[in-house]
N, C-alpha and C positions, 0 to 999 in steps of 0.2 A: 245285198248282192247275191248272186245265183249260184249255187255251189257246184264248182268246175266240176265238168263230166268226166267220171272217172273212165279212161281206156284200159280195157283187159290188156298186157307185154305181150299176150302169148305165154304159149306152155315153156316150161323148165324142160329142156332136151335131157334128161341121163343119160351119160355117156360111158365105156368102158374101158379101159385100157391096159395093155399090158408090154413090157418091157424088153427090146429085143436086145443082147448084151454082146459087145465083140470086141475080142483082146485087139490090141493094137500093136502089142510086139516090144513097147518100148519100159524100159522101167528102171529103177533109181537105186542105188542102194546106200548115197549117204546124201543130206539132206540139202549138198551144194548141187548137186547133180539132179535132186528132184527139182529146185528151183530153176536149173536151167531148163529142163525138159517142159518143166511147167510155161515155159515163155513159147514156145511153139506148137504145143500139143492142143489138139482140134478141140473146140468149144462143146465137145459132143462129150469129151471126157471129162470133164469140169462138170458138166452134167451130171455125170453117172457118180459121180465122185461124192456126190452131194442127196441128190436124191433116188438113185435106184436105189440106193439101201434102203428105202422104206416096202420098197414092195419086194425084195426077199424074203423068201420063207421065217428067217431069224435073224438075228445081227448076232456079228461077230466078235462086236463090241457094244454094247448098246448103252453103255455109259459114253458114250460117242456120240456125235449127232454128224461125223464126216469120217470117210473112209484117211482123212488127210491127218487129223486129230487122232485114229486110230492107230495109224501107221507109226507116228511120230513116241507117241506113247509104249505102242507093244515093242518097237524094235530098235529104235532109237536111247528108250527110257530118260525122255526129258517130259517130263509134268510141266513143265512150265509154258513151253511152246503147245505141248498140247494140249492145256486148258486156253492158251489165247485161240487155238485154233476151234475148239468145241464150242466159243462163245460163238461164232460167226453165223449171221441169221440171212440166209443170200439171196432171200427173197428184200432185203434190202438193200440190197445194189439193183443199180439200176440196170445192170445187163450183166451175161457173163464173161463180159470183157474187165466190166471193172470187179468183178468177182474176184480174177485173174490176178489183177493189179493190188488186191488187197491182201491175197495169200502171199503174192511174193515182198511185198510189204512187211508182213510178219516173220518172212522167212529172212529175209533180209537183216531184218533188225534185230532177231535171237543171234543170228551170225556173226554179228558185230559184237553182242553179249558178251557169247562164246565160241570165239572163230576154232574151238576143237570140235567143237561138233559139227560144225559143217561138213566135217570129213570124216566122223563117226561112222564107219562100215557095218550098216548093217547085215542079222544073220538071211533074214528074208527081206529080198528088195518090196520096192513098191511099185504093183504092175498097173501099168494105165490102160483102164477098159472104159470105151467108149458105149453110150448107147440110144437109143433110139425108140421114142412111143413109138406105137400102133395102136389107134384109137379104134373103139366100135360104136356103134348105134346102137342102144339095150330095147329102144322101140320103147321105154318109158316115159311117159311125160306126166306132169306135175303141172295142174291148173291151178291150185291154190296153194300158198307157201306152207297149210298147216297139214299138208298132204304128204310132207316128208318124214310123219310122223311115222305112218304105217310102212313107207318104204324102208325106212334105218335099219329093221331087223334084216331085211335083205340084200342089204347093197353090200357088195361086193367090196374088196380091199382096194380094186385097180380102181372103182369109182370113186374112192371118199380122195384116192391117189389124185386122182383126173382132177376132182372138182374143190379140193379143198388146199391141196398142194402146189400141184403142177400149176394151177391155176394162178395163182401171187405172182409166178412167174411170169406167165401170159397176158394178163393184164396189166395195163401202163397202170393202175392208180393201187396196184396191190392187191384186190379183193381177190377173195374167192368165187367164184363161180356163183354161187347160190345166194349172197349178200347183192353180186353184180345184179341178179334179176331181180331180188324183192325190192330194189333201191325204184323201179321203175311203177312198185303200187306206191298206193295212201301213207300217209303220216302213221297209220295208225300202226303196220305192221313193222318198223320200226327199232321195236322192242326184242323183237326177236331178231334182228340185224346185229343189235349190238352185243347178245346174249352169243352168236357165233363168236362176233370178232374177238371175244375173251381168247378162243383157240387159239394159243402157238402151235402150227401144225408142224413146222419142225422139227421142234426137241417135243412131241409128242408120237409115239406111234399109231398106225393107222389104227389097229383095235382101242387105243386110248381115245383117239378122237369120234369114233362110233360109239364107243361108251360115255362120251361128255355130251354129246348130241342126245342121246337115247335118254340121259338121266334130266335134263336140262328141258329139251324142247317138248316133252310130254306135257308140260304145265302150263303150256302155251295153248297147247291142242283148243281147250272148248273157248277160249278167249276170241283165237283165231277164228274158229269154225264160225263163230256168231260174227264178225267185222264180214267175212268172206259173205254172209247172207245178204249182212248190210246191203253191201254193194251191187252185188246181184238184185237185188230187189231193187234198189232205188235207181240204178245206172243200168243194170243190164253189164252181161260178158263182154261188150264189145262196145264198137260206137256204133 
C-alpha cells in the first residue's frame, strides 16, 4: 500500500504578548469576605490572579504558584489553606468558571474547619486586579519543528507566556501551542511532542521552562533535521 502523502500544516506563527493590569477597586481583608467577592468578580481577575504573575518582573512569592495561596499564607498565616490553594493546576479546569467554583470550594471548607479564621483580619487586604493580553505578531515563523532550536535563545518571556501557558488555557484539549502544531506532522516527530508535555508550565517559571526546552530539545536537533529532509525529499513541502 502507498505511503500517504505527507501535507506540510503550514508555518508555526510566533507570537508576543504582553499584559495589561487594572486595579478594579475591590479587595478583602478576611477570608469570608474574599469568598464572597470572589462569587462576582469579573473572570478577568481570576485570570490575573493565577497567571499574570508569570510574566512579572519577580514574584512576590514564588514559593506560590497563585497570588490566592500567597495572600492566604503571607497575611492570614494559615499553611494549610494555603498549601491546598498552591496545589491548584487551572489549566485543569475546564473554564474559569469552574476555576471559581473550586476556589470557593476550598475556601468554603477551611471555614467550616475553622470558622475563626473566616473572620481573621487581615493587616493587608487582598486587592483584586483584573487583566488583559495584548497579543503581537513577531513576523516569525517556524517550517520545521527542529527549528525551534535556534529560536529558544531568543524568544521572549511574553512568547514562551503566549505559547506554553496561556496557551492550556485556550485550547479545548489542553496543549500548548507548539505540541497543537507538531501533532499535525509524521509519527515520527512525535518524540519531541512528548519530551514537551514532561513541562508543568505552571509551578515552573518562564525562565525554567526556556531552560528545560534549551537543555532538552537540542538532542533532538540532527534527529529532527534528517526526518525534516526525509520528507521534503520524498513528499515535497506541500501537496
Amino acid at each position: 500500500m502507498a505511503e500517504k502523502k505527507f501535507r506540510h500544516p503550514g508555518p508555526f506563527v510566533v507570537k508576543d504578548c504582553a499584559l495589561v493590569s487594572v486595579s478594579t477597586g475591590e479587595k478583602a481583608f478576611t477570608l469570608a469576605e474574599l469568598a464572597e467577592k470572589l462569587k462576582r468578580i469579573e473572570p478577568a481577575c481570576i485570570y490575573h490572579h493565577f497567571w499574570a504573575r508569570h510574566l512579572r518582573p519577580s514574584f512576590d512569592h514564588p514559593e506560590f504558584h497563585n497570588d490566592f495561596a500567597a495572600w492566604v499564607h503571607q497575611e492570614l498565616r494559615d499553611r494549610v489553606l494555603a498549601e491546598r490553594l498552591n496545589l491548584i493546576a487551572p489549566y485543569e479546569h475546564s473554564s474559569i468558571e469552574d476555576l471559581r467554583e473550586a476556589l470557593l470550594l476550598y475556601f468554603q471548607e477551611r471555614i467550616f474547619e475553622d470558622e475563626h479564621l473566616g473572620w481573621r483580619k487581615a493587616e493587608s487586604p487582598f486587592y483584586f486586579v483584573k487583566s488583559q493580553l495584548v497579543i503581537f505578531d513577531t513576523g516569525i515563523r517556524l517550517e520545521w519543528p527542529h527549528e525551534i532550536v535556534d529560536l529558544l535563545e531568543s524568544l521572549s518571556p511574553g512568547s514562551i507566556f503566549y505559547h506554553f501557558i496561556d496557551a492550556r488555557r485556550r485550547h479545548p484539549q489542553g496543549l500548548d501551542d507548539f505540541r497543537d502544531w507538531l501533532r499535525k506532522f509524521p509519527p515520527d516527530f512525535q518524540p519531541l511532542s512528548d519530551l514537551i508535555a514532561r513541562i508543568d508550565p505552571f509551578f515552573l517559571s518562564l525562565y525554567e521552562i526556556k531552560d528545560f526546552l534549551l537543555r532538552h530539545i537540542q538532542s533532538f536537533c540532527a534527529r529532527l533535521h534528517a526526518i525534516r529532509e526525509h520528507y521534503e525529499r520524498e513528499f515535497g513541502r506541500s501537496s
